[in-house]
C-alpha positions as a Python dict, from the first residue, in 0.01 Angstrom:
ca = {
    (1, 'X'): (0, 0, 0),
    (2, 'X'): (280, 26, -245),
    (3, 'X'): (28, 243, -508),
    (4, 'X'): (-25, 495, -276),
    (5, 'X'): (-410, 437, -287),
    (6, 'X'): (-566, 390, 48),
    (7, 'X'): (-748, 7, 42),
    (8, 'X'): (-1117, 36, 16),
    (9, 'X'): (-1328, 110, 312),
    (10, 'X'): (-1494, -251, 426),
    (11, 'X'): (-1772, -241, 677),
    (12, 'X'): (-1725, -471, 912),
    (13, 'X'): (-2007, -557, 1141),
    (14, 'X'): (-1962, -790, 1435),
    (15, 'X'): (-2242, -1029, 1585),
    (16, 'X'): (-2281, -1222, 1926),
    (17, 'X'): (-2458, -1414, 2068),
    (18, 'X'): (-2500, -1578, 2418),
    (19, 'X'): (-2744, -1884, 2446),
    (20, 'X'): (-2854, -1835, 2778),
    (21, 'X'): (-2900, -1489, 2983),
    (22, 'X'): (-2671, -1626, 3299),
    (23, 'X'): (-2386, -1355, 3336),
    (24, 'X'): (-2522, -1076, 3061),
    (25, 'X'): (-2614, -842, 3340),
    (26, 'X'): (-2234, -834, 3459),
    (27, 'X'): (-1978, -534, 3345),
    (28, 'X'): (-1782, -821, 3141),
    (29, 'X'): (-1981, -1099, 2995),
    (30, 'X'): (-1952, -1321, 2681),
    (31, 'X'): (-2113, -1098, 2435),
    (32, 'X'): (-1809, -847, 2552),
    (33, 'X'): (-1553, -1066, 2523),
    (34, 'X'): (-1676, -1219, 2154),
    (35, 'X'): (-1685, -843, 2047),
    (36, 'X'): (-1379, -760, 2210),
    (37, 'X'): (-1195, -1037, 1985),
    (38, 'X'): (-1363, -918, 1697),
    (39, 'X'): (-1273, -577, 1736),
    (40, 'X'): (-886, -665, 1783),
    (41, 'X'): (-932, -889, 1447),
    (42, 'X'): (-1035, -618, 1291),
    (43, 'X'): (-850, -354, 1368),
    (44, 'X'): (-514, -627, 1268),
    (45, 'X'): (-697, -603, 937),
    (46, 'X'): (-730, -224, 910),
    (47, 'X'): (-477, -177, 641),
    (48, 'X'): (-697, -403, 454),
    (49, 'X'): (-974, -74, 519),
    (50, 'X'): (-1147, -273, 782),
    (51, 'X'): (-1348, -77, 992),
    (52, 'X'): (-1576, -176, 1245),
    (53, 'X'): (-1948, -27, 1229),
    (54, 'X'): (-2083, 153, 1562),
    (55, 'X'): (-2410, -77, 1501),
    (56, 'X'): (-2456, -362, 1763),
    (57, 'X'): (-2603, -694, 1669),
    (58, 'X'): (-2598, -897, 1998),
    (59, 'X'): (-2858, -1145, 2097),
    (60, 'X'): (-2829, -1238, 2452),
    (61, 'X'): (-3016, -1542, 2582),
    (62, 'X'): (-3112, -1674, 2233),
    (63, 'X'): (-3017, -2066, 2112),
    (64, 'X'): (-2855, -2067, 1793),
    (65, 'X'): (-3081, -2338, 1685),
    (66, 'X'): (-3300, -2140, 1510),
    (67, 'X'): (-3269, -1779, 1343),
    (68, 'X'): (-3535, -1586, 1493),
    (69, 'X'): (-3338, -1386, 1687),
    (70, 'X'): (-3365, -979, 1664),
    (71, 'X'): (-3022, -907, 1666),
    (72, 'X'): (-2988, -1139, 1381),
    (73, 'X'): (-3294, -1015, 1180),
    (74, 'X'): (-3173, -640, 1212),
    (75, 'X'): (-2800, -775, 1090),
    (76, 'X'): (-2970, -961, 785),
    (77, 'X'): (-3195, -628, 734),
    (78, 'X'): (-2858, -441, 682),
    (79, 'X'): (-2706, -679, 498),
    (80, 'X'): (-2993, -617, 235),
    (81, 'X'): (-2998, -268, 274),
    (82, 'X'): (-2604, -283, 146),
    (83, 'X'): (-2531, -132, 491),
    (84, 'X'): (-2202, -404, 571),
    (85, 'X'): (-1917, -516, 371),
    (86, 'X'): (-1816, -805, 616),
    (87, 'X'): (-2005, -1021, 912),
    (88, 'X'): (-1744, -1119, 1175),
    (89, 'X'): (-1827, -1350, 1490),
    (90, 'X'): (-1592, -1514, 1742),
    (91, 'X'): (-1694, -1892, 1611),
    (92, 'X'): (-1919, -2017, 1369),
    (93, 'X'): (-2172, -2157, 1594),
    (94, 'X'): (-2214, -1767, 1736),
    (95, 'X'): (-2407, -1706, 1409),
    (96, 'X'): (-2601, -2054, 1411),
    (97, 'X'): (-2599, -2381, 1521),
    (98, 'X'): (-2790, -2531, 1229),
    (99, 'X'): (-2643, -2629, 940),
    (100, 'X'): (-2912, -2564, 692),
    (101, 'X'): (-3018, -2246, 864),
    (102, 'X'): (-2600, -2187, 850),
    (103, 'X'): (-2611, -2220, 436),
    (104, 'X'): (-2938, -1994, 417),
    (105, 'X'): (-2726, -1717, 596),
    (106, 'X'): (-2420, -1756, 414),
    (107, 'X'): (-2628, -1808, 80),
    (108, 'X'): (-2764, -1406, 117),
    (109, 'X'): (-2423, -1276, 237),
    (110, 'X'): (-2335, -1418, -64),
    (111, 'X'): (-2600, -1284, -269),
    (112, 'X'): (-2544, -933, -154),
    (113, 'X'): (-2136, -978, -163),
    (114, 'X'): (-2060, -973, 203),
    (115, 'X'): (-1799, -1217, 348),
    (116, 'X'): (-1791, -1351, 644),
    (117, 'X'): (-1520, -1424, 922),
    (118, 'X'): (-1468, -1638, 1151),
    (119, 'X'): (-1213, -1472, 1408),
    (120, 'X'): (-1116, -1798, 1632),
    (121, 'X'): (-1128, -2060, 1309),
    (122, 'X'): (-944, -1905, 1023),
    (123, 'X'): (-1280, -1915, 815),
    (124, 'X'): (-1285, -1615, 599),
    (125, 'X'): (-1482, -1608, 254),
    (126, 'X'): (-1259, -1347, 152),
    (127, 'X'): (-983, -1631, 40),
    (128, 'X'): (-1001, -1922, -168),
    (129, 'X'): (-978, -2175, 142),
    (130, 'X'): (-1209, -1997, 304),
    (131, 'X'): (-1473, -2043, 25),
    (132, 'X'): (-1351, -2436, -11),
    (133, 'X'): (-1455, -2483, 282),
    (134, 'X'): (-1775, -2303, 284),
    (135, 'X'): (-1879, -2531, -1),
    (136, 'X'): (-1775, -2812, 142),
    (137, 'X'): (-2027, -2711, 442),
    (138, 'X'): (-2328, -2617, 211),
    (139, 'X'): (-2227, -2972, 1),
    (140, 'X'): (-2309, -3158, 348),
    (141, 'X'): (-2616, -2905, 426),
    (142, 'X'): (-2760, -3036, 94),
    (143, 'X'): (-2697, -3351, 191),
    (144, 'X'): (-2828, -3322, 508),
    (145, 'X'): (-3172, -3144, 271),
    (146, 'X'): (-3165, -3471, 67),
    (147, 'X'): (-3217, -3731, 329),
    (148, 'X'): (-3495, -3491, 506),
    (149, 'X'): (-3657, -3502, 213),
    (150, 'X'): (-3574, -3864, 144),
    (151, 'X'): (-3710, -3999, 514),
    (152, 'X'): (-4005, -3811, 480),
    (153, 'X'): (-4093, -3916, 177),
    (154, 'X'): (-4026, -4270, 322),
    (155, 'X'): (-4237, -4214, 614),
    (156, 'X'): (-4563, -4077, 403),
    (157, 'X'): (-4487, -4429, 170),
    (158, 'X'): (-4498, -4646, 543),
    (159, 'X'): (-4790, -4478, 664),
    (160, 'X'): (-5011, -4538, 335),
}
């Protein structure tokens, strides 16, 4: 940095996941390689003051279709606590496959002023693209709330 000040420290924690358990039990499996790519993202960033936490958040053999996943609930814990700066995963679908469940996570990263990255898409919340298109995503998972609601509500009408 020009100033002389060293960039603020940001705590980068890295999750992966794996849907099925096929493969985790060899030396170099997915979960490796999404951290591995993570890692080397961050470390491109450390002049930034990225730093990548010791923690692990890995759920192996776990869908992304819903979010009950440990790994997941201890990352979401710590992102409460105030114990991460930054959530980065190798693609989006790593940290869910659901679009409303998607907008929930990103709504309390939000909330507690963590970004998130996207290493493989160029989806960071830290710029003002990156936060277009986040809203453009939780626009469609509203939308995608409104017609739930709306077929429902049409299907209590057809059954009366």
């Amino acid at each position: 940095m020009a100033s002389g000040s060293p960039a603020p420290l940001i705590r980068c924690a890295i999750y992966t996941r794996k849907s099925t358990e096929e493969g985790l039990d060899q030396e170099f499996n997915s979960l490796v390689a999404q951290r591995e790519a993570a890692e080397a993202y961050i470390v491109s960033q450390r002049e930034q003051g990225w730093k990548t936490l010791t923690e692990r958040y890995d759920d192996g053999g776990f869908s992304g279709g819903n979010v009950d996943r440990p790994a997941l609930k201890h990352l979401l814990a710590d992102v409460k606590a105030r114990n991460i700066d930054c959530v980065v995963v190798y693609k989006v679908d790593r940290l869910s496959r659901s679009l409303l469940d998607f907008a929930g996570i990103i709504g309390l990263l939000d909330k507690h002023g963590v970004s998130f990255v996207s290493v493989t898409q160029q989806f960071n919340t830290n710029t003002s693209l990156g936060r277009l298109t986040l809203n453009i995503l939780l626009s469609f998972a509203q939308f995608e709330r409104e017609i739930l609601s709306e077929r429902t509500r049409d299907k209590v009408f057809a059954a009366r």
